[in-house]
C-alpha positions in Angstrom: 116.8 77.9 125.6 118.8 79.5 128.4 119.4 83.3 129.5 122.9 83.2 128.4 121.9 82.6 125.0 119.5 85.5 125.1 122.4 87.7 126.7 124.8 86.6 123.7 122.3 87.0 120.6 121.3 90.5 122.2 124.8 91.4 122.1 125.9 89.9 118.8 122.6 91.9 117.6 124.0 95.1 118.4 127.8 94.8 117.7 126.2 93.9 114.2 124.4 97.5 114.2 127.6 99.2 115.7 129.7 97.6 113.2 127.0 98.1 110.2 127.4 94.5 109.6 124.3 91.9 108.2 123.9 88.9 110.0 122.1 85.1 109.9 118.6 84.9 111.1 118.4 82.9 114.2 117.5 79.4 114.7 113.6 79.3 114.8 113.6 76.6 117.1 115.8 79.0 119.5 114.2 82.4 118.8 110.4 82.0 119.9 108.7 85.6 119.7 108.2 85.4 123.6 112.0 84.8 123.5 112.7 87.6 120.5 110.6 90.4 122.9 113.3 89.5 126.0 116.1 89.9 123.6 114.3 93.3 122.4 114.4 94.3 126.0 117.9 93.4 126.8 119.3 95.6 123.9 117.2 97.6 125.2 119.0 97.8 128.6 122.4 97.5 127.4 121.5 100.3 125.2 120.2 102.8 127.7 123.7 101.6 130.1 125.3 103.1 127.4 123.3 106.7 127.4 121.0 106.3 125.3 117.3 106.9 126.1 114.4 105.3 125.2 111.7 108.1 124.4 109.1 105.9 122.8 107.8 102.7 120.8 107.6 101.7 117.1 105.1 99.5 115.5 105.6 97.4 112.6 103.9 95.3 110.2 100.5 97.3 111.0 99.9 97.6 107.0 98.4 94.5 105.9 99.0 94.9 102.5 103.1 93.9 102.7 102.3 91.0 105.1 102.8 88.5 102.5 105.7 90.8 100.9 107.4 90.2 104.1 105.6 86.6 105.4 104.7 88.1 108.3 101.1 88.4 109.4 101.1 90.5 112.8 102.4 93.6 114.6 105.3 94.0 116.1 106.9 96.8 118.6 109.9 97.8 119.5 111.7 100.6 121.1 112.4 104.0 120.1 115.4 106.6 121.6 116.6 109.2 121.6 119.5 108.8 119.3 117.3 107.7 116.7 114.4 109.9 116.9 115.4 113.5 114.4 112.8 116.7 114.6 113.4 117.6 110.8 110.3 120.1 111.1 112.9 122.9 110.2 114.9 123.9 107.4 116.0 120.5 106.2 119.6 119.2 106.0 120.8 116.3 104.6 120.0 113.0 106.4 122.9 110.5 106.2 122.5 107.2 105.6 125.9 105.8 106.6 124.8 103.8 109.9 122.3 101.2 107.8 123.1 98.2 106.3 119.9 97.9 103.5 118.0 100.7 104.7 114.0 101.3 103.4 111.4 104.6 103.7 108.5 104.4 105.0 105.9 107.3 105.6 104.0 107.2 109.1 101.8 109.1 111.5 103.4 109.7 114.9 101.2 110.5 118.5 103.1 111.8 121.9 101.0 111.3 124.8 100.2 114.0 127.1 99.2 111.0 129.8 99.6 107.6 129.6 96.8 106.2 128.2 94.5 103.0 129.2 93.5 100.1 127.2 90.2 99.6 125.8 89.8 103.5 126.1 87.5 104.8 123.5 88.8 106.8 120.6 87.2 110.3 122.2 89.3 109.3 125.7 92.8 107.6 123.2 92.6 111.3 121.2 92.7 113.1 124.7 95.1 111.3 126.3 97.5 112.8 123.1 99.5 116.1 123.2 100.2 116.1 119.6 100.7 114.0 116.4 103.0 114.3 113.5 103.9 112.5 109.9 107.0 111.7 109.2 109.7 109.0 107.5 111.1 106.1 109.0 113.9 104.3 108.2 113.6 100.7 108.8 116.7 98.6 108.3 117.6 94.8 107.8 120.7 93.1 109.7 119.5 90.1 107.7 120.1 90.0 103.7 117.9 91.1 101.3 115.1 91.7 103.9 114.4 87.5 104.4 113.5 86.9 107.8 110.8 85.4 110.6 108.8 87.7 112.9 110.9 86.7 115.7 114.3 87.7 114.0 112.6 91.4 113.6 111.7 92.0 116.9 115.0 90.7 118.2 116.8 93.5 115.9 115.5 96.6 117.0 111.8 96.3 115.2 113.6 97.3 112.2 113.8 100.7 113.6 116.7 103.1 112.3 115.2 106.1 112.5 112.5 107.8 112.8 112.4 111.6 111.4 109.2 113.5 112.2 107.9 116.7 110.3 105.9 119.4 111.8 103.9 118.6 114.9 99.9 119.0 115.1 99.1 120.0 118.5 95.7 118.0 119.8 94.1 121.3 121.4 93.5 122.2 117.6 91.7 119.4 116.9 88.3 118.3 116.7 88.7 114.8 117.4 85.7 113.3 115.9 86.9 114.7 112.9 90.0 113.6 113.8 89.1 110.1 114.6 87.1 110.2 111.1 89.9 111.0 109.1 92.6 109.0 110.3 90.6 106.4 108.4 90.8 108.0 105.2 93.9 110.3 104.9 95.7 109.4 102.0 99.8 109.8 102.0 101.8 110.6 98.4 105.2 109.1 98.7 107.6 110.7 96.0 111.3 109.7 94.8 113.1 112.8 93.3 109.7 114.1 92.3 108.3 110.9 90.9 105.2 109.4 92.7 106.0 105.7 93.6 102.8 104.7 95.9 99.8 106.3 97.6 98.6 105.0 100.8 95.3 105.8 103.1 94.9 105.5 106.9 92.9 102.4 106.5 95.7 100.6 105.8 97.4 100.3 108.9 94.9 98.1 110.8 91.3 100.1 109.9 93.5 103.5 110.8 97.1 104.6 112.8 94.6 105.4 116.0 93.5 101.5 115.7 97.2 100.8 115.6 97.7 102.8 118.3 95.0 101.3 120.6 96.5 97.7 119.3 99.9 98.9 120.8 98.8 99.7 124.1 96.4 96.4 124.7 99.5 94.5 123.8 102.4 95.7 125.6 99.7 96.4 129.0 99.2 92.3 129.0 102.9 92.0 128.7 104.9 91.4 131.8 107.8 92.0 131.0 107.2 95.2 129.4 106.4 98.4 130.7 103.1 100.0 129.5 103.3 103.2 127.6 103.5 106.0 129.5 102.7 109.9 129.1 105.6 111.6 127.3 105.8 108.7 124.8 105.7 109.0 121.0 104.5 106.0 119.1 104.7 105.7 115.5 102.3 103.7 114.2 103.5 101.9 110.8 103.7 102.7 107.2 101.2 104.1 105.5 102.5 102.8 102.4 104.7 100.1 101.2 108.7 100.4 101.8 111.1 101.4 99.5 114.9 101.1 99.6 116.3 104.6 100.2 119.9 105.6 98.9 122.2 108.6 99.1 121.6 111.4 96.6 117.9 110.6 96.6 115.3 113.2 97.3 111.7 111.6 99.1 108.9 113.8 99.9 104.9 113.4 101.0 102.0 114.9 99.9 99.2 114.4 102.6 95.7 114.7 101.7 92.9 114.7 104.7 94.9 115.5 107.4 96.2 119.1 108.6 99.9 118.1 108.0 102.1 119.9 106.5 103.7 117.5 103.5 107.8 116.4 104.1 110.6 116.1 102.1 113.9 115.0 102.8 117.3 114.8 101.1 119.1 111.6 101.9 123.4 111.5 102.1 
């Protein structure tokens, strides 16, 4: 496989976003995830030419329970910006959904890092090295049909990422973090569709708890490379609590968090 193959599937990739148009899945025997990751990072380049900024990452597929919903057995990341990251922590408004082709919800615990943090830190140093953490929704979103797809063809298209709106921020210097640390393993998140419970999800789900997710993250993308490590300032969100659901206009989703100091979400899609 050469570069210029690379350079033309990153670009078809995001003229297909641009133009809210779904797309074939690559040839497996092209798209390696070694090769998916460099395609990642030159959207990623051709994005931020453009003005956009990239403000943090975005795991996904931390929740083992929808691995074999999707057929994919292992975390990915991806790259999270400025344009799609929303602070609805105020009086809500409307969220439109016009820019997605199939978009899902998907309720997640966010961390911004007050320094960048170090792999194989322990969670006492990981919780210090973060300036606050959040819940919120994100919308993932398929440029390939009816959500069918490899690993690789995900982390070629953006990690799924949308969007990611985040609720009320939980600043760290509240915290006690062994009882943070303790309870990140057995939160539970509510997910509701115009008032109608449709799953319950605890920390433990995404990978023993979001901090394990976290620490996952940074191990990963510190042995990469090509990639730089995540740095202080970040925000990572750490995959859904939950499973997805498909998301439409007119529908109203909300969260009710048990175990965690959050304050619960709800948003009113357009």
């Amino acid at each position: 496989m050469t570069a210029t193959w690379e350079e033309n599937r990153a670009r078809h990739i995001l003229d297909a976003r641009r133009d809210r148009r779904q797309i074939a899945c690559a040839d497996p025997e092209d798209l390696s995830m070694e090769a998916a990751y460099r395609i990642s990072r030159r959207i990623r380049d051709l994005r931020s030419s453009e003005g956009e900024r990239v403000i943090g990452r975005k795991l996904g597929f931390t929740n083992r329970t929808i691995w074999d919903e999707y057929q994919v057995h292992a975390p990915i990341w991806g790259y999270m910006y400025d344009t799609t990251f929303h602070d609805v922590s105020a009086a809500p408004i409307p969220f439109s959904l016009a820019p997605f082709c199939e978009p899902r919800i998907e309720p997640e615990i966010a961390f911004a890092f007050a320094r960048a943090p170090r792999a194989r830190e322990s969670d006492d140093e990981l919780l210090g090295a973060i300036a606050w953490y959040a819940h919120g929704f994100e919308i993932v979103d398929s440029l390939y049909r009816d959500w069918k797809f490899k690993a690789a063809d995900t982390v070629a298209a953006f990690g799924l990422h949308g969007a990611y709106l985040c609720g009320p921020r939980r600043q760290m210097t509240d915290e006690d973090a062994a009882m943070l640390s303790s309870a990140l393993k057995t939160f539970q998140i509510e997910i509701a569709r115009d008032g109608e419970t449709v799953d319950i999800g605890h920390g433990g789900n995404v990978l023993g708890s979001p901090l394990s997710a976290l620490r996952h993250a940074i191990e990963v993308i510190a042995n990469d490379p090509d990639a730089e490590p995540i740095g202080a300032g970040e925000i990572v969100t750490t995959g859904t609590v939950t499973r997805a659901f498909p998301v439409k206009p007119g529908e109203t989703w909300a969260t009710t968090v048990n175990g965690l100091p959050l304050d619960n979400l709800r948003i009113v899609f357009a």
